[in-house]
N, C-alpha and C positions, 0 to 999 in steps of 0.2 A: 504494500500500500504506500508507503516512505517513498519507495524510490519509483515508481510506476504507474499509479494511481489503481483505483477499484477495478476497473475490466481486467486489467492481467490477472489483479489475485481471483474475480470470478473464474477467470478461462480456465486458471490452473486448477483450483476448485472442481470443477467439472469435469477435467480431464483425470482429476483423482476418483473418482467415480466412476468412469469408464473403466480405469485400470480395474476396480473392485468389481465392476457387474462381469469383465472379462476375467475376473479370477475365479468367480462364484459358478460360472455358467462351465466352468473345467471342473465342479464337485461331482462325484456319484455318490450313490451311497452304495454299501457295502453289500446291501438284499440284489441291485443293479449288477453287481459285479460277480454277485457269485455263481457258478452253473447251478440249474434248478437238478436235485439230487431226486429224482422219482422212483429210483429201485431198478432192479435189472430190466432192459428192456427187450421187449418181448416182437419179435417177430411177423411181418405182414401174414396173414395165413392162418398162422396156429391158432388151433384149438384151446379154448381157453374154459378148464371146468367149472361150474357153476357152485357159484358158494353154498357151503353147507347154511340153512336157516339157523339164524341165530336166536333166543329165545328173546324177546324185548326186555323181559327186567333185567337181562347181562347186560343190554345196551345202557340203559340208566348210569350214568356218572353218580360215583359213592358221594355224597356231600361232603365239602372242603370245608373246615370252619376259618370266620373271617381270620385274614392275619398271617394266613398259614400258605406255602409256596402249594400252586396249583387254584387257590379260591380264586372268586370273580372280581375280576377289578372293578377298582369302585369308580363309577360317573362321576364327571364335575360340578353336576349338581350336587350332587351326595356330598361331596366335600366342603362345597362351600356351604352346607345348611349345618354338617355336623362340626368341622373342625374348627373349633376357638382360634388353632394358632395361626388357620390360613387367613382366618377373617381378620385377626391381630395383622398380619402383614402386609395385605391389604389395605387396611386403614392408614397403617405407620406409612406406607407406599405414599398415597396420597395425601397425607397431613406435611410429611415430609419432602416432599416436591411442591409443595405450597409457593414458596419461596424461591427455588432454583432457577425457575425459566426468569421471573423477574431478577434476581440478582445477574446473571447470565448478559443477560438480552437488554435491561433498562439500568439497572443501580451500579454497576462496572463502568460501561462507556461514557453514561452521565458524570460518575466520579475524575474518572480518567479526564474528561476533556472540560472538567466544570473546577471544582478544589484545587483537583493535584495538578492542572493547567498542561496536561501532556500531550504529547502527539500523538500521531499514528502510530511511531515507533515507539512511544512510552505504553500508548494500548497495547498493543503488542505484545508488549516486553512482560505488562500483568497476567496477561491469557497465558504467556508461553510460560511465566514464573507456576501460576493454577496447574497447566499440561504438566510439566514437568515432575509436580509434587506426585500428581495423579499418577505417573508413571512411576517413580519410584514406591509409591504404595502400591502398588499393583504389584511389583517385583517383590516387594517384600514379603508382603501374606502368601504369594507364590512360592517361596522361600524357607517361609518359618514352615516349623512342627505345627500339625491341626491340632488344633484346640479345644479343650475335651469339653466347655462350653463357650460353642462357636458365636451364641446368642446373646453372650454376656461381653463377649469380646469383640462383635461388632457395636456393636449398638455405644462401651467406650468411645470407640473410631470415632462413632457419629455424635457423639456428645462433646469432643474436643476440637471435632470440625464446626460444630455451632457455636463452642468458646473461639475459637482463631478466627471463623468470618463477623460475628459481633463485633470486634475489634477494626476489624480490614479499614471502616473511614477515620477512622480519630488515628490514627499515625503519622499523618503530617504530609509524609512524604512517598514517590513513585517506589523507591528502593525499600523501606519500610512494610507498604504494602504488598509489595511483588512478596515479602518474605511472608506475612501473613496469609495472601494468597498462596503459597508456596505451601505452609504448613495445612491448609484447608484443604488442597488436593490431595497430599498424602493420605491423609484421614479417611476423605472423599473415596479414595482407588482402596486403598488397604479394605474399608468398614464395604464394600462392594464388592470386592470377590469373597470376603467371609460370608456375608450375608446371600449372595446368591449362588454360594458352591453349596451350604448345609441346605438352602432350599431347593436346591437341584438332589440332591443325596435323599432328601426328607421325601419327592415328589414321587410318585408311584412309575415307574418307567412309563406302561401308555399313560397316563396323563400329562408326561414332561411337557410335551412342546406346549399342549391347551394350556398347561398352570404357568408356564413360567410366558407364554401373551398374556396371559390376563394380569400378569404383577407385571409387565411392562408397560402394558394397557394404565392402570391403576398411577404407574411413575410420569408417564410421558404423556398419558390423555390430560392433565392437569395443566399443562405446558401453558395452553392459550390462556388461562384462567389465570395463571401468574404474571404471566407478560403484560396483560391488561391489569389487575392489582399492582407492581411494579409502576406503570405506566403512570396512574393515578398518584401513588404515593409520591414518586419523585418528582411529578409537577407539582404536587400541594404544597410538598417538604421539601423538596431537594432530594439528591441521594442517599444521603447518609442516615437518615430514620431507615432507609429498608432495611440496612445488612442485620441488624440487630431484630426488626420484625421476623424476616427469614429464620434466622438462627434461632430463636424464640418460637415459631412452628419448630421446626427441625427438633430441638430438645425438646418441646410437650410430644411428641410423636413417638417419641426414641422412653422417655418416660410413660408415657403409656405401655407400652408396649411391654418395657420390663417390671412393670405394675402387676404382670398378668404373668401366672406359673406357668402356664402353656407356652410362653412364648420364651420364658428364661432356661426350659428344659430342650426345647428345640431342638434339635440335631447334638444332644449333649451324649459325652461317650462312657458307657457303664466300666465298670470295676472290669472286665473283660479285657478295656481297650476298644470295645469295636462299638461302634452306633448301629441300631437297627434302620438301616437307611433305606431299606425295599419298600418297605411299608409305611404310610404316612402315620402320624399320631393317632392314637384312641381320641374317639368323640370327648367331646365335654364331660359328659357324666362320667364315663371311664378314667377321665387324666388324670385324676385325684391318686398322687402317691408313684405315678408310672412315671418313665423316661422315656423320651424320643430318641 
């Protein structure tokens, strides 16, 4: 933008896009790639004897009780009516992104090019100071040892990322903020792949891809509705009331959340070592006393 103005970083922008949609469209999946395995095959021609009758009540499947490898997977109705912890995530999902597309998209550039009097390359310089946190908390949760309560240890991330962006406007200065920014992202990337690897572990295999749209749904459907509250706040006020409004959702969310024993046991790892991660949690009335 500094040195070229907005159409180059558009073009390049969209040719970063190409590159991704030409990456995605080289995916198969794995059911794609494998030979279909049918048994011996059998001959144009031949005689083929006719099966002996089978008696119907052998046909009958022995009943599975829930819980247990072979029972019926459960519908995403079913979960969203029964499980406290998915509703709990859901909620934090979108209590928590309250703030984000506004602080993002209206309370950053307003700050940048209004207080802290910077350019394009000082904008810049705080998005890439936010990026780069985010990246190195990415690598580190990547990194460290899992965490035998993954719930407790995200949701800190997320309570120290809403202490460091509160802060972000009253620092005075570009370099200042870029570090506060900086600490936000870490938080930001770190408390995001904890929180979304134990809810990917927790989420029933066929349910993965429907549960983990609908907690996407729930973070990123909220976007417009921040932009537009952002929008309002920073005309009325200025920038600097939102980073602390944001943050302020962000920790009631994260506090809720761990208000709630369902959601503090989460993808937590028993005396074993290992977490029952096939299986989503017991209903409400069952959690009482059980481990996820």
């Amino acid at each position: 933008m500094a040195l070229a103005g907005p159409a180059p970083a558009f073009a390049i922008d969209a040719a970063s896009f190409v590159v991704s949609a030409a990456t995605l469209a080289r995916v198969r999946s794995a059911q794609a790639r494998a030979p279909a395995a049918l048994g011996t095959p059998v001959a144009l021609g031949t005689p083929v004897a006719p099966a002996a009758p089978v008696p119907a009540a052998a046909l009958a499947p022995a009943p599975v009780p829930a819980g247990e490898p072979g029972a019926p997977a459960p519908t995403l109705r079913r979960l969203l009516r029964s499980q406290r912890a998915l509703q709990i995530m859901l909620l934090v999902a979108v209590a928590a992104n309250l703030g984000s597309g506004g602080v993002d998209g209206v309370a950053i550039p307003s700050l940048a090019h209004g207080p802290l009097h910077a350019s394009a390359a000082g904008y810049g310089a705080l998005i890439a100071a936010f990026a780069a946190g985010a990246l190195l908390g990415i690598v580190a949760a990547g990194q460290g040892r899992r965490a035998r309560r993954p719930a407790i240890v995200g949701s800190a991330a997320f309570l120290a990322e809403a202490l460091s962006l509160a802060v972000v406007p009253y620092l005075g200065g570009v370099v200042l903020v870029g570090v506060a920014l900086a600490v936000t992202g870490v938080m930001n990337g770190f408390g995001n792949v904890v929180m979304i690897t134990f809810f990917q572990r927790w989420a029933p295999p066929d349910l993965l891809g429907r549960l983990t749209g609908l907690l996407l749904l729930a973070s990123f459907g909220v976007f417009p509705v921040s932009v537009a509250l952002g929008a309002v706040v920073v005309h009325d006020l200025g920038p600097a009331p939102f980073f602390p409004i944001a943050a302020a959702a962000l920790a009631a969310a994260i506090l809720l959340g761990l208000s709630q024993r369902s959601w503090r046991q989460l993808g937590t790892i028993g005396a074993s070592g290992r977490a029952p991660v096939s299986q989503p949690c017991p209903a409400p009335a069952a959690a009482e006393g059980a481990s996820h």
